[in-house]
Backbone bond lengths (Angstrom), bond angles and torsions (degrees), N, CA, C in turn:
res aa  C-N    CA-C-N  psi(-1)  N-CA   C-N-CA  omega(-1)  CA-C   N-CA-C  phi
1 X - - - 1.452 - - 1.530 110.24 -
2 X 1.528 123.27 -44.35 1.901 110.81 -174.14 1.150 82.97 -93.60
3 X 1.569 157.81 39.09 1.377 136.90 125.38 1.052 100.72 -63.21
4 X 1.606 128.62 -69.73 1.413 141.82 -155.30 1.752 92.61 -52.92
5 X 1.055 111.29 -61.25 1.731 95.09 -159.27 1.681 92.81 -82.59
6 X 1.372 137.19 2.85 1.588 111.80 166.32 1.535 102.21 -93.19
7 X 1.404 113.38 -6.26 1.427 117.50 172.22 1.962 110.20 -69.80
8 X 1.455 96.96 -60.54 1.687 98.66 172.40 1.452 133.11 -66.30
9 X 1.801 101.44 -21.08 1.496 102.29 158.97 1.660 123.55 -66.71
10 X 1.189 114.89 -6.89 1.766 135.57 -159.88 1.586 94.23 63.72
11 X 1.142 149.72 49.84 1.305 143.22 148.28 1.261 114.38 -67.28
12 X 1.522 110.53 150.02 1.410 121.74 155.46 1.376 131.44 -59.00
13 X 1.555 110.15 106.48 1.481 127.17 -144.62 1.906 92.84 -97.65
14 X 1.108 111.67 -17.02 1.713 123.31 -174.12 1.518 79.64 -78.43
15 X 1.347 128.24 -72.21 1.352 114.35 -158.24 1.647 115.74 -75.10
16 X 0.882 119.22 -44.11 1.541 126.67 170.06 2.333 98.73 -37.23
17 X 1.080 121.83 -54.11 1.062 122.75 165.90 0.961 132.07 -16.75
18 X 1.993 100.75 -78.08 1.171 140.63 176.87 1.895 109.38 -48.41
19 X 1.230 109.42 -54.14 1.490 125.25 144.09 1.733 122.91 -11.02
20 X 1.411 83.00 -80.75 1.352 106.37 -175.37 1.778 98.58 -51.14
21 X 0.962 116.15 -67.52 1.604 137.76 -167.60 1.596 97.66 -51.59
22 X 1.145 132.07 -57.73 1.276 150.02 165.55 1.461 125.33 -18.18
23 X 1.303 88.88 -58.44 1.831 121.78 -171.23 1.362 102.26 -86.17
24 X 1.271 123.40 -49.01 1.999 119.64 178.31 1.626 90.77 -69.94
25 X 1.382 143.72 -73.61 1.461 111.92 -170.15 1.084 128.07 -56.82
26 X 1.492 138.59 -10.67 1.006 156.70 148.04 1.713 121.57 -28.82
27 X 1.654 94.59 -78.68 1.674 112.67 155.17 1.419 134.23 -40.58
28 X 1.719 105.70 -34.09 1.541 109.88 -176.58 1.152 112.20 -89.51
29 X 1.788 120.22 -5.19 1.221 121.08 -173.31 1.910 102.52 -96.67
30 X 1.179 87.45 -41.94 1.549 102.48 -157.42 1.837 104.00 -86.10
31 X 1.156 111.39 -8.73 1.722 120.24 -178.99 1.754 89.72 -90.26
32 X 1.027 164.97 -35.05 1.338 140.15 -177.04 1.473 96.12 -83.34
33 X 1.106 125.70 -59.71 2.500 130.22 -159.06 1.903 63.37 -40.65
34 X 1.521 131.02 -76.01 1.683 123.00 -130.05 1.487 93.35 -44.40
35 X 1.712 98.45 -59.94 1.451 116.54 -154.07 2.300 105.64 -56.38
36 X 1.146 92.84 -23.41 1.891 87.69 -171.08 1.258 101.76 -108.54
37 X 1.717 121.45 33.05 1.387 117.34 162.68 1.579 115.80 -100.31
């Protein structure tokens, strides 16, 4: 879905990705240290 609308905004869909991709390894790392404090 924020491909499609960074696609219809003409945004950069490579970086929006990269983003995307960024932020979930991000989360999978950083959601247990929160959760076992």
């Amino acid at each position: 879905m924020a491909n499609l609308l960074t696609h219809l905004a003409r945004g950069d869909t490579a970086l929006s990705n990269s983003i995307t991709g960024i932020s979930s390894l991000a989360s999978v790392i950083t959601a247990p240290l929160f959760l076992s404090l």
